[in-house]
TIPAVO-315219 format. One record per residue (C-alpha): x, y, z. Coordinates in steps of 0.1 Angstrom, whole numbers, plus 2048, in hexadecimal, padded with zeros to 3 digits. Each point is the difference from the previous one (the first is absolute). Example, Ala and Ser with C-alpha at 12.3 -4.5 7.8 and 13.67 -1.06 7.14 Angstrom:
! TIPAVO-315219
REC 87B 7D3 84E
REC 80E 822 7F9
//
This chain:
! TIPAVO-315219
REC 7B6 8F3 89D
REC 7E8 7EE 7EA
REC 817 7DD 7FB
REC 805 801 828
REC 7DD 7F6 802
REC 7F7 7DC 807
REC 7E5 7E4 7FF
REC 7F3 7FB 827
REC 7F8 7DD 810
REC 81B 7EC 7E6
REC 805 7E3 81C
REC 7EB 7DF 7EF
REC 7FD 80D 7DA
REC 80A 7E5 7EB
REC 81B 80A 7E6
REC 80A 7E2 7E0
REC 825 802 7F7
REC 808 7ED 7DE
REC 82A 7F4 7FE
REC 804 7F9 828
REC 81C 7E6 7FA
REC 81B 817 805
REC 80B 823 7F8
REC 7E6 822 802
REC 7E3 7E8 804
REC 813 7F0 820
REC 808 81E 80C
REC 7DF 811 7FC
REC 7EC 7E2 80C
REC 815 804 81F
REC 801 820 809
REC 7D6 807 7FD
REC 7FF 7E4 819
REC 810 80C 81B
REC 7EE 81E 7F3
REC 7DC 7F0 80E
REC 7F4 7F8 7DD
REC 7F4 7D9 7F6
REC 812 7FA 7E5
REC 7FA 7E3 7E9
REC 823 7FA 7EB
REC 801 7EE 7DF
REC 820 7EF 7F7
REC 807 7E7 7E2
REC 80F 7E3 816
REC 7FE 7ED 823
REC 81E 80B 80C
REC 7FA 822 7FD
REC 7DE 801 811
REC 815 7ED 81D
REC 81D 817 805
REC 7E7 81F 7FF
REC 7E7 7F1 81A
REC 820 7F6 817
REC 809 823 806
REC 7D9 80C 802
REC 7E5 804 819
REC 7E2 7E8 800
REC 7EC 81D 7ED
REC 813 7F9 7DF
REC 7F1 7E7 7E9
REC 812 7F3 7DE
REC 7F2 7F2 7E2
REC 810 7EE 7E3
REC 7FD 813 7E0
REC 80C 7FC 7DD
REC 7F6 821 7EB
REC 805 7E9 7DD
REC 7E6 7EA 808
REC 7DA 80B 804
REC 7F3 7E4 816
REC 81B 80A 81D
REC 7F4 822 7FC
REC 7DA 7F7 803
REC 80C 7ED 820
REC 817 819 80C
REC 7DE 819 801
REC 7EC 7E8 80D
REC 816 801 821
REC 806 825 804
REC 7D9 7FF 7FE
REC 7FE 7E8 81B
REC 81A 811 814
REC 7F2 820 7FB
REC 7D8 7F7 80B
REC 7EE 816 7F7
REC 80F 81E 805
REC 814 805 7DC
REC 825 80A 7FC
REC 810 820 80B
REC 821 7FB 7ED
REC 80B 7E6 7E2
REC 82A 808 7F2
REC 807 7F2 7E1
REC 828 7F4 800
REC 80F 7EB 7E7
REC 820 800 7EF
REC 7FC 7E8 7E7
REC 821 80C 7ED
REC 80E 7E6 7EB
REC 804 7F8 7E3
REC 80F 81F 7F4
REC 81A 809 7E0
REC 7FB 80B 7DB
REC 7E0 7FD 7EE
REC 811 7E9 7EB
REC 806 7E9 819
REC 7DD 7F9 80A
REC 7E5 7EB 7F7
REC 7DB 80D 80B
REC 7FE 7E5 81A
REC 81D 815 812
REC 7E9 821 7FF
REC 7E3 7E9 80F
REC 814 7F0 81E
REC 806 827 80C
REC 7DC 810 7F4
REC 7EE 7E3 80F
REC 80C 804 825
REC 80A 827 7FB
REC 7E2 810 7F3
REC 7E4 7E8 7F3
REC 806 7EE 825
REC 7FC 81B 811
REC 7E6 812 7EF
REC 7E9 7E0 805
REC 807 7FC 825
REC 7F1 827 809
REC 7E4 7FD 7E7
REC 7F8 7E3 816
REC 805 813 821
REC 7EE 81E 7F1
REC 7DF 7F8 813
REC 814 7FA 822
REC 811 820 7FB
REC 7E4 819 7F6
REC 7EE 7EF 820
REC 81A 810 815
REC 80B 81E 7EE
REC 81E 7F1 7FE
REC 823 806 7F1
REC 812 7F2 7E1
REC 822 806 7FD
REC 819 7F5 7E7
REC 822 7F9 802
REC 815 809 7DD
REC 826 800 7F9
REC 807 820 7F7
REC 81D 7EE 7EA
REC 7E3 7F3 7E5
REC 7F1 81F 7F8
REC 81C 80B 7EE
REC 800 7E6 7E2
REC 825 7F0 7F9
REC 803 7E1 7FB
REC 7E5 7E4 7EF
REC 7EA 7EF 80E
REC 7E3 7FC 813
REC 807 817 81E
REC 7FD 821 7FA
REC 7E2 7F8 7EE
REC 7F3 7F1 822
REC 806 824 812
REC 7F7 815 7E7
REC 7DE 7EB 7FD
REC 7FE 802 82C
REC 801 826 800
REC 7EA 804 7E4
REC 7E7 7E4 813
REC 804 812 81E
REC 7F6 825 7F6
REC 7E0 7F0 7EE
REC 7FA 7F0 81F
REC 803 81F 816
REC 7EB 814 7ED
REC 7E1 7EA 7FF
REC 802 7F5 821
REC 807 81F 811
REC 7D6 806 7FD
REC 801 7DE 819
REC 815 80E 819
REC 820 7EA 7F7
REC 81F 80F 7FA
REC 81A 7F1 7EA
REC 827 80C 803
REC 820 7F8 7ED
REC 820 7FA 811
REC 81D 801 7E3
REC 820 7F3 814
REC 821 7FF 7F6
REC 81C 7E3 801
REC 805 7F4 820
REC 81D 7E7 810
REC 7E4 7E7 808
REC 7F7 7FB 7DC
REC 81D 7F8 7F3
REC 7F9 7D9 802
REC 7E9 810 7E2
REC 81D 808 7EE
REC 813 7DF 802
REC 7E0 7EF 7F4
REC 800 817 7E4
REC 823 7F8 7F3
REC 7F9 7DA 804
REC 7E5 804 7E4
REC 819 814 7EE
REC 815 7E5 7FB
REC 7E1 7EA 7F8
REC 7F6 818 7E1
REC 823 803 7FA
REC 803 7D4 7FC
REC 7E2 7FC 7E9
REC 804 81D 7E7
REC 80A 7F8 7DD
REC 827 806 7F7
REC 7F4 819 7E6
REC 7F2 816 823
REC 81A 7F6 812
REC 81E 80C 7ED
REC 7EC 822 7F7
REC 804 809 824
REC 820 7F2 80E
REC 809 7EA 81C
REC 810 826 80D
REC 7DC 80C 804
REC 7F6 7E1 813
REC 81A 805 818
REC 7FB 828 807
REC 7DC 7FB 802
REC 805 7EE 821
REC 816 81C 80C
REC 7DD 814 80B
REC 802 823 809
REC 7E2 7FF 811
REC 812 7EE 81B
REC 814 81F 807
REC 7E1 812 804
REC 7F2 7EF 81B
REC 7F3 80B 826
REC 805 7F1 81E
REC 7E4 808 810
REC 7D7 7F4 7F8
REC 7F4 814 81A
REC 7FB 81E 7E9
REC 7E7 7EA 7ED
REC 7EF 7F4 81D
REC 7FA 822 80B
REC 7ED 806 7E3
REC 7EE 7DF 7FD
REC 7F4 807 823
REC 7F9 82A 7F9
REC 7EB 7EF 7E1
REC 7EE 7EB 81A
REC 7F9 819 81F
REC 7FE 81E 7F3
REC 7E1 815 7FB
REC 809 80B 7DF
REC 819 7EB 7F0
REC 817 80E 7DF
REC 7FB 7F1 7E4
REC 822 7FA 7FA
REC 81F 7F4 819
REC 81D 800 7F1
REC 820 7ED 81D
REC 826 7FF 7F9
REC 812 816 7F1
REC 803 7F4 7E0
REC 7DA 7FD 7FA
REC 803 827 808
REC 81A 80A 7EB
REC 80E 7E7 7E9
REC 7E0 7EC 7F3
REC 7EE 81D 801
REC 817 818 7EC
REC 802 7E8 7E6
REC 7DD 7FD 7FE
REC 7FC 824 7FD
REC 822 80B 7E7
REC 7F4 802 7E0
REC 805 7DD 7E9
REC 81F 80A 7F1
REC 812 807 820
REC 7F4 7E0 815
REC 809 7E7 7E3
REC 827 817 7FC
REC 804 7F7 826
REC 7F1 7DB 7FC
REC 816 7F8 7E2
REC 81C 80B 816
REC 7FB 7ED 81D
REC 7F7 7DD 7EE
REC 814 7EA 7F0
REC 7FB 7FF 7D6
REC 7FD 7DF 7EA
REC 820 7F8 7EB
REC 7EF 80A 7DF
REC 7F2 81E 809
REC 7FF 81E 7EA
REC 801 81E 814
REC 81B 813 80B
REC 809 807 822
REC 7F6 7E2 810
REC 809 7E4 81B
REC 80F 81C 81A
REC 7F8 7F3 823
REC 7F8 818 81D
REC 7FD 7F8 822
REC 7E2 814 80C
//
């Protein structure tokens, strides 16, 4: 079959994986190394680079990158250029999860919708302009990692603006490069066990919104909704196993004809992506449902927990 088909001679291509320090960018870095590919794998601190080139072959190179700040991103290409000499790059994976913070619109303050957009999307989307030349070089491959959890709009914040802004990046992207040869794939990926450290971070900035609204705020939600916010259902919808996604993250990198779209776990299949698809008055019934509701609110049928 046609997705059975794959790229020949794969052992030296060079292939960039942003978020490295732990979780799918670990794992992925990793896995295309005993693979045969060079992989150069960008993590935000020391002791992430470290760990991941204690437990890798000689072939693996890291480099330190922060995707808020432009002048680590300039140096971050000028390696892979180095690295790569000459011959451009096969592969670059885009990971980040830059979550938090998180909560109600009225919570937030624009600098809160920056700290997320700045690594999430803006980040990104500067780092593969810059390896745009690199890539079209080697007909190479872009491929984007997305939770499938932030296409489906929830809760404020800078987030789901971050995804929804990466997929629609992404299919501009594939359909002007595709005339160069380079093919661009999503990979939408559902809630895993490994992320959950992501979760704990977001309820540590809940707290911190929580602390520095005014009492007027405050009191209109309730120190209950505080509390049941932390009780995530999303945590009950989580898979034990990231080899699903690295299956597609390596199909999107091998194969002859890539999809378009991946979509790993089975809530990115089915839960995510129902609610994506019901029709508005239906997702925001079963949303209203399973969140908690502030104190003053003034719709009926509220503040009824389920346990996905």
């Amino acid at each position: 079959l046609w997705y059975q088909y794959r790229v020949r001679n794969l052992n030296g291509k060079h292939v960039f994986i942003t978020g490295c320090d732990t979780g799918l960018g670990n794992s992925l870095a990793k896995w295309l190394d005993k693979k045969g590919f060079c992989v150069i794998a960008a993590c935000a601190t020391e002791k992430g680079s470290q760990e991941l080139q204690s437990c890798s072959s000689l072939s693996l190179k890291t480099v330190n990158l922060n995707l808020a700040d432009s002048n680590s991103i300039a140096r971050a290409v000028v390696f892979v250029t180095e690295q790569t000499a000459g011959k451009g790059l096969f592969g670059l994976v885009s990971n980040t999860e830059g979550t938090a913070p998180v909560g109600p619109t009225d919570w937030l303050r624009i600098e809160d919708f920056h700290s997320v957009l700045d690594v999430s999307l803006l980040g990104l989307i500067e780092i593969t302009l810059k390896l745009l030349p690199l890539l079209k070089k080697a007909e190479g491959r872009v491929v984007n990692l997305i939770n499938a959890q932030g296409l489906m709009a929830f809760v404020g914040g800078g987030y789901s603006l971050s995804k929804w802004g990466m997929e629609a990046f992404s299919d501009t992207l594939r359909i002007e490069m595709q005339h160069f040869g380079v093919k661009v794939s999503i990979v939408e990926h559902g809630f895993f066990k490994a992320e959950e450290v992501n979760s704990g971070i977001i309820e540590k900035y809940l707290f911190k919104l929580w602390n520095r609204l005014t009492p007027e705020i405050r009191n209109s939600y309730g120190e209950k909704y505080l509390v049941e916010s932390q009780r995530s259902s999303v945590k009950r919808l989580c898979d034990y196993d990231i080899s699903n996604v690295i299956k597609c993250m390596e199909h999107a990198l091998i194969a002859k004809y890539p999809r378009t779209r991946y979509r790993a776990g089975w809530d990115a299949k089915f839960f995510w992506l129902f609610l994506y698809y019901a029709p508005s008055c239906l997702s925001d019934m079963l949303l209203r449902v399973t969140f908690p509701a502030p104190a003053e609110s003034r719709r009926p049928g509220h503040g009824v927990l389920i346990n996905v």
